[in-house]
N, C-alpha and C positions, 0 to 999 in steps of 0.2 A: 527426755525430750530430744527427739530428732532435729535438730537446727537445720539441717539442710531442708529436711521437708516442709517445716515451718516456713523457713524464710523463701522457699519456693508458694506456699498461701498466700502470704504478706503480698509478695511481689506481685499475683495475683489479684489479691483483692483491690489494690490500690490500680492496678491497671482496670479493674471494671470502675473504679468510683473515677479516674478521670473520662475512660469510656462513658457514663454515663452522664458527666458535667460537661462533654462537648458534642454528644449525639451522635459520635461517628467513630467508628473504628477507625477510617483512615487518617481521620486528623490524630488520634492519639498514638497511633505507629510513627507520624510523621516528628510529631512534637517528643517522642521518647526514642527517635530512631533505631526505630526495628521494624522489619518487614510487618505490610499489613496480614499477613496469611501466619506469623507465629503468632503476630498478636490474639489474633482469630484462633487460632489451636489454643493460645493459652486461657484463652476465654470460655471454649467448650471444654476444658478441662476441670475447669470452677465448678462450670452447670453439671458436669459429670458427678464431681466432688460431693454437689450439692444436690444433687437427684434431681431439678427438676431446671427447666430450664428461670433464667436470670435477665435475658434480654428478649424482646422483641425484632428482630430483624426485619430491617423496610428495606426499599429501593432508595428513600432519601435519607436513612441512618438508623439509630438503634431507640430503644424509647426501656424502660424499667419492666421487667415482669414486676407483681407485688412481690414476691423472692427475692428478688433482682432490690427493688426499693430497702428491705428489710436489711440485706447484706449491706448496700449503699451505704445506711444508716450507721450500721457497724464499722464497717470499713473509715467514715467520718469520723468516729470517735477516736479510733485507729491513727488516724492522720494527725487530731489533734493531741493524742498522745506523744505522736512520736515530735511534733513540732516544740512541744510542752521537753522533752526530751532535749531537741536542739536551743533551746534557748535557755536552758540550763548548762547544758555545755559552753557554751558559749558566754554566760555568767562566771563561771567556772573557771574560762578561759579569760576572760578579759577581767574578771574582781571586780562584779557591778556590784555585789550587794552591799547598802548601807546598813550599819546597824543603830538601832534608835532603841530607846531603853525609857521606860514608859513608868512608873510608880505603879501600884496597884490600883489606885483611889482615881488617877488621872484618864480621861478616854478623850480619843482623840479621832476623829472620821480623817481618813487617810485617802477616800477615793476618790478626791479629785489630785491625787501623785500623780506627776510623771508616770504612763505607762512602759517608760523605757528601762527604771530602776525596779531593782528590789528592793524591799524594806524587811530587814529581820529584825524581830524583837526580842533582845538580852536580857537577860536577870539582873545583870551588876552593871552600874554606871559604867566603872571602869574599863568592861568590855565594846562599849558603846561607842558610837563617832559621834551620832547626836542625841541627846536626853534633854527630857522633861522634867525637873525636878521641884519639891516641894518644899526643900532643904538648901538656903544659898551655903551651908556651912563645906559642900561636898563639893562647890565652883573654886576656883581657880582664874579666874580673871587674867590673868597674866600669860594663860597658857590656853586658853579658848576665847572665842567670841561667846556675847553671853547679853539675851535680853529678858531683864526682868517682866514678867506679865503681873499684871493685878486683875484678878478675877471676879467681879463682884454681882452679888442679886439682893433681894430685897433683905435677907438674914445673914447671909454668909458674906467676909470680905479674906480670897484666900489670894497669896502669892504665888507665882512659878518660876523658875526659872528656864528657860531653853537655850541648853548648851552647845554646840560646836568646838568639839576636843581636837577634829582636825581640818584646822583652817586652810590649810594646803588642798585638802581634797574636795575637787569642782564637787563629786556627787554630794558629797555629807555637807557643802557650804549651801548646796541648791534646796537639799532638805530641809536644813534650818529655816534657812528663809522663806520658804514652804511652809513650814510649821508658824513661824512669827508672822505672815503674812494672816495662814486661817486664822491664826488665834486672835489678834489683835484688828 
């Protein structure tokens, strides 16, 4: 892989998708500050690339060939790649992820979380900030916050417990109470 010439496409491509989100060359020369006449080179070098032309050219701004749209499309997937990229870095960097530790038997609908957190799911309690369990013999009371659920339907009457191993930490405190909040 040529890295230069790749991340010369990349650069590319992303300079036609915000071309194509503001309708005008010169506003996305202005908003990336660089002349409107490289952007414009760097743009027929795409269409070159891509053998057929990518944009429409007006007197009041640019509009999508279907080529043009097709790349567009690419190019968006591309972006949320790379954004999917920095917000793991940034996970990464700051230790957002909580970890929650689930039994096999137990499901739990997670999508109304916080979309600011991550949620990893462990194998062993003990790797866990906060867990589900179906065992109070594996709590510790003394050393987590911890509320008993009772679970009941017309045949079954089952227990849970939902633990907080660390109380100090805002993310894994807001989970819990997340979790105790759905459940109950």
């Amino acid at each position: 892989m040529n890295i230069k010439r790749e991340s010369a496409i990349i650069r590319q491509m992303l300079y036609l998708l915000a071309t194509i989100r503001n309708g005008k060359i010169t506003r996305t020369a202005e908003e990336n500050g660089i002349k409107t006449s490289n952007l414009s080179s760097l743009l027929k070098d795409l269409e070159k690339a891509a053998g057929v032309p990518l944009l429409n050219r007006k007197s009041d701004g640019v509009e999508p060939t279907t080529a043009g749209r097709e790349l567009y499309k690419l190019a968006r997937e591309f972006e949320e790649t790379l954004q999917k990229f920095r917000n793991m870095q940034s996970r990464i960097k700051h230790n957002e992820e909580v970890y929650l530790y689930l039994p096999p038997n137990v499901e739990v609908a997670l999508d109304a979380y916080d979309d600011r957190e991550y949620i990893t799911v462990v194998d062993s309690f003990h790797e866990s900030d906060v867990a589900i369990l179906n065992d109070a013999a594996s709590v510790d009371e003394a050393e987590s916050e911890t509320t008993r659920v009772i679970v009941q339907n017309n045949v079954l009457l089952t227990n849970l417990w939902i633990v907080c191993r660390k109380k100090q930490d805002e993310k894994a405190v807001r989970l819990y109470r997340f979790l105790v909040d759905s459940i109950m």
